[in-house]
N, C-alpha and C positions, 0 to 999 in steps of 0.2 A: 556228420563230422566234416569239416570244412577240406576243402582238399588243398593235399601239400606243395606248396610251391616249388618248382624244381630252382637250386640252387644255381645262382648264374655269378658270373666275375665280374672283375673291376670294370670290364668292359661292357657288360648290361649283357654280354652272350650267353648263353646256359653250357654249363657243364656239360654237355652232351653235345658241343656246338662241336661238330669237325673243325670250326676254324683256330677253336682251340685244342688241336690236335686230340682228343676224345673220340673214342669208337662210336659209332651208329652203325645201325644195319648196313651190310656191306662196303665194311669199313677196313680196309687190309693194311695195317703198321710198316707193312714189307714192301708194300707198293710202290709204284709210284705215281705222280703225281696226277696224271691221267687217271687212274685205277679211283676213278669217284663213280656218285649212282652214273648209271647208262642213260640214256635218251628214252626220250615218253615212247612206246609200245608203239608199232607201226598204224596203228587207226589215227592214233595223235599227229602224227606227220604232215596229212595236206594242213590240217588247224595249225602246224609250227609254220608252213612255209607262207600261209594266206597272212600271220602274224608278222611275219620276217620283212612282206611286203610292205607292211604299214612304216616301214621304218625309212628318214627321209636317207635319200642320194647323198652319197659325199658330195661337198659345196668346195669347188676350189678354191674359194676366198678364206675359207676358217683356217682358223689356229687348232683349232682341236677336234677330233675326231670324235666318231659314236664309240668309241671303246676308253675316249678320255685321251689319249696318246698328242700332246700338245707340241706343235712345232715351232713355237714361242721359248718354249723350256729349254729343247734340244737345240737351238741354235744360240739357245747362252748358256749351256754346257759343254760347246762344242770347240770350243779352243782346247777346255782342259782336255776332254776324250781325245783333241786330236794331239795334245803335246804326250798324252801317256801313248798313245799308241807308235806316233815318228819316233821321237826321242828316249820314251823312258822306258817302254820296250822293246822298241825295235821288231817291230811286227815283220814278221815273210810270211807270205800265203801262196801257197798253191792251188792249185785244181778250183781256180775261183768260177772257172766255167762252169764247172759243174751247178752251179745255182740255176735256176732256171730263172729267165727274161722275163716269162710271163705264166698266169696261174699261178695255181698254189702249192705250195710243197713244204715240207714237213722236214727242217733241218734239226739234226740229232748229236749233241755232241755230251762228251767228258764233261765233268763238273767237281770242282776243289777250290781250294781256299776260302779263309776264313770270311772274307766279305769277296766272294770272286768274281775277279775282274774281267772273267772268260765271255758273260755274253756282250759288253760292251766293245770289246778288240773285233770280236765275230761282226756288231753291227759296223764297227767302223771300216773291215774289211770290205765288206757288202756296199757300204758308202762310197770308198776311196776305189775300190781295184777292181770292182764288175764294170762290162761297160754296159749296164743298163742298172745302176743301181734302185734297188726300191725301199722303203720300210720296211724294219721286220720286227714284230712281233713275238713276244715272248710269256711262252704258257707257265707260271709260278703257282705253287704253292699258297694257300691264302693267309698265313702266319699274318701277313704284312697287314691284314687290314684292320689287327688290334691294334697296332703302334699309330694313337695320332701324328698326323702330319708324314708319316711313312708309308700309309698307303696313298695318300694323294700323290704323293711324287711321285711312288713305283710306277701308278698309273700313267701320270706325264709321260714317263720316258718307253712305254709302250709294252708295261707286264699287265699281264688279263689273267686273270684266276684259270686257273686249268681244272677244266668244265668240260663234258665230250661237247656240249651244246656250243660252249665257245670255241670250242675248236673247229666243228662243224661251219659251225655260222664263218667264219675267220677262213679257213680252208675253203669250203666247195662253195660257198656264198660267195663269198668276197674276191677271190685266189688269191690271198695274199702268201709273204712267206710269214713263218709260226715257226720258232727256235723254241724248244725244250730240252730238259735235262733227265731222263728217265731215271738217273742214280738220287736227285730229290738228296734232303740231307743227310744220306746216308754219303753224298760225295763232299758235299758241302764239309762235313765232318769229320773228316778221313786226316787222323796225325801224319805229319810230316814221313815217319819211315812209311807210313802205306803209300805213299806218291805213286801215281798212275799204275795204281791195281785196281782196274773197274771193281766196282758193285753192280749188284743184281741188278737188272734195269727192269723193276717192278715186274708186274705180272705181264710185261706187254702190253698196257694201256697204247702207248703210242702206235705202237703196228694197228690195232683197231681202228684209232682213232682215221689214221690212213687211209688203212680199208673202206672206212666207211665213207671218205669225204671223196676218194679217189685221186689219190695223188701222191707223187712219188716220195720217198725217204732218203733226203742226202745227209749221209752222216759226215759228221765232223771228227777231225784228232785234234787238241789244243793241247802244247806243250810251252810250261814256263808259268801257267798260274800258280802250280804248286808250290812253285819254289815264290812266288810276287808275294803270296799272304799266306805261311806255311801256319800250321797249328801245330803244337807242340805239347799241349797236353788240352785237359776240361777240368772243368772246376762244377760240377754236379751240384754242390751244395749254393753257390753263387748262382747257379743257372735257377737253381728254386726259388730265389731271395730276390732276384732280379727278375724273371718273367722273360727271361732271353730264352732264345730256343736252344740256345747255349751259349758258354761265357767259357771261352777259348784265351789258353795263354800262348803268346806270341812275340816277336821281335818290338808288338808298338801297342799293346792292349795287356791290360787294363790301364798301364801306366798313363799313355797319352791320351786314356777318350778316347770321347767322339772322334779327334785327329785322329787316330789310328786309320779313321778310312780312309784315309790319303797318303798313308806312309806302304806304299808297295816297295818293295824293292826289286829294283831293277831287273831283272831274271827275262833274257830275252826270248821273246813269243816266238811262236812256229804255227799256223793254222792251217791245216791239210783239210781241204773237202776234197770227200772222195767220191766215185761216183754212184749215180741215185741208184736206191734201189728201185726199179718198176714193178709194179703193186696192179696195173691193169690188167692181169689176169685173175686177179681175186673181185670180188664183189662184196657189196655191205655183207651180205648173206654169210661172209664165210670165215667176219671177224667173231664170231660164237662159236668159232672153233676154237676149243683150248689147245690143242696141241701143236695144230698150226700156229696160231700164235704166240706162242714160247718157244715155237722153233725158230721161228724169225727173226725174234725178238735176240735168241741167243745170238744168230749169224750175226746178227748189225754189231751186236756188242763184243766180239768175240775182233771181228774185223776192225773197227777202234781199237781194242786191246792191242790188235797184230801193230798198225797203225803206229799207233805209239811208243812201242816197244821199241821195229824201226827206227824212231826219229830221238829215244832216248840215247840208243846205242850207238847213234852216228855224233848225237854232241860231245863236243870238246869242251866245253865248260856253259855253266850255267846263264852265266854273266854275257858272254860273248855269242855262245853258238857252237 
């Protein structure tokens, strides 16, 4: 008898493809976006890093990087990022020190609205207000790589599928910095009344991820995305019919389209980085702890929560500050 083909999508993936959000062996719903398989068994390790070597030197003349991340792209998208972040948010940052100069580190923030505009304000900050500004890197979800012409761009503008190996490689390889979102679209998702009430920040993938690459955790507070792309209810049945990870109604969607992702409303930004957490007392060895790692994991997010609450309670209005 002929064996059965397993059933795959529009997009030639299989059903069983994680990327189309489908369970496989250690596959956790609750997770976040970290929370994928772990790295090849410790024998594998010198064969990852003899591999790692094969791969050539960043060339300061390219436009584009080994991770895709194009500098061509970002500098003719860079008027608009920089008129929403002067102008149409009104960005203030704080504790921008807190970033570190050099190496790699692992910045951790809140995550909301419907198309959210939160890691782009974070990189423009990181542009405009460090005095040593660098790239930074953003660990996603792999939704995007079904949508043609959606994951190319993601890539351009410098998201990498959140992989321990990419973070690895990105972190303790490279020292770059790597922004994450451990609430994943359970923040992404979150109606208008939930506004800045964390969710679960998965099982702790990120504190691992850390651990294992060695390098500190600065977490972020971001206030005013909720209110830039509020959701206001979901439409389940549209979300099926469409292949959206969801089909959110809003002040500018479904009505305007595609425009919708340009219609934020003004809602002035706040960015508090706070200071890192240092991790140089743990070792790879000690992120296979579960309970350390869910303790941690709680503190960082608990400390955001505190963070936030702070910076809600001091504003005067949404619009102003």
């Amino acid at each position: 008898m002929p064996e059965r083909r397993r059933p795959t999508s529009r997009h030639g993936l299989s059903r069983e493809s994680p990327l189309l959000g489908h369970r496989h062996e250690g596959y956790d719903p609750q997770g976040g976006v970290l929370d994928l398989p772990q790295p090849p068994p410790a024998e594998q390790a010198a064969e990852l890093r003899e591999l790692r070597g094969l791969v050539p030197a960043a060339e300061p003349g390219r436009e584009l990087d080994d991770w895709g991340r194009s500098q061509r792209v970002f500098d003719l998208i860079e008027p608009l990022l920089d008129f929403y972040y002067r102008n149409w948010f009104r960005v203030e940052v704080d504790g921008i020190e807190n970033v570190p100069s050099a190496g790699g580190a692992l910045l951790v923030s809140n995550h909301s609205g419907a198309l959210p505009p939160d890691a782009p304000m974070i990189m423009r900050a990181i542009r405009h207000e460090h005095a040593h500004p660098r790239p930074l890197h953003m660990l996603g979800e792999n939704w995007f790589k079904g949508y043609p012409g959606i994951g190319m761009l993601a890539n351009k503008i410098g998201l990498v599928g959140a992989h321990p190996a990419n973070a690895q490689r990105l972190l303790a390889d490279e020292g770059r910095l790597v922004l994450v979102f451990p609430e994943g679209q359970k923040g992404s998702r979150k109606l208008y009344w939930q506004r800045y009430r964390l969710r679960r920040f998965g099982r702790g993938g990120f504190v691992r991820t850390a651990m294992r690459a060695g390098v500190p955790i600065v977490p972020i507070a971001v206030m005013g995305a909720e209110e830039a792309m509020p959701i206001f209810a979901h439409v389940p049945l549209l979300e099926r019919l469409t292949g959206l990870i969801y089909f959110p109604i809003n002040h500018a969607f479904p009505h305007f389209g595609l425009a919708a992702g340009l219609m934020y409303l003004p809602a002035k930004f706040k960015i508090r980085f706070l200071e890192p957490v240092d991790l140089s007392a743990y070792g790879p060895e000690d992120a296979a702890d579960i309970a350390l790692v869910g303790k941690l994991s709680e503190r960082i997010r608990l400390r955001i929560q505190e963070e936030l609450d702070d910076l809600v309670l001091a504003r005067r209005s949404v619009w102003f500050g």
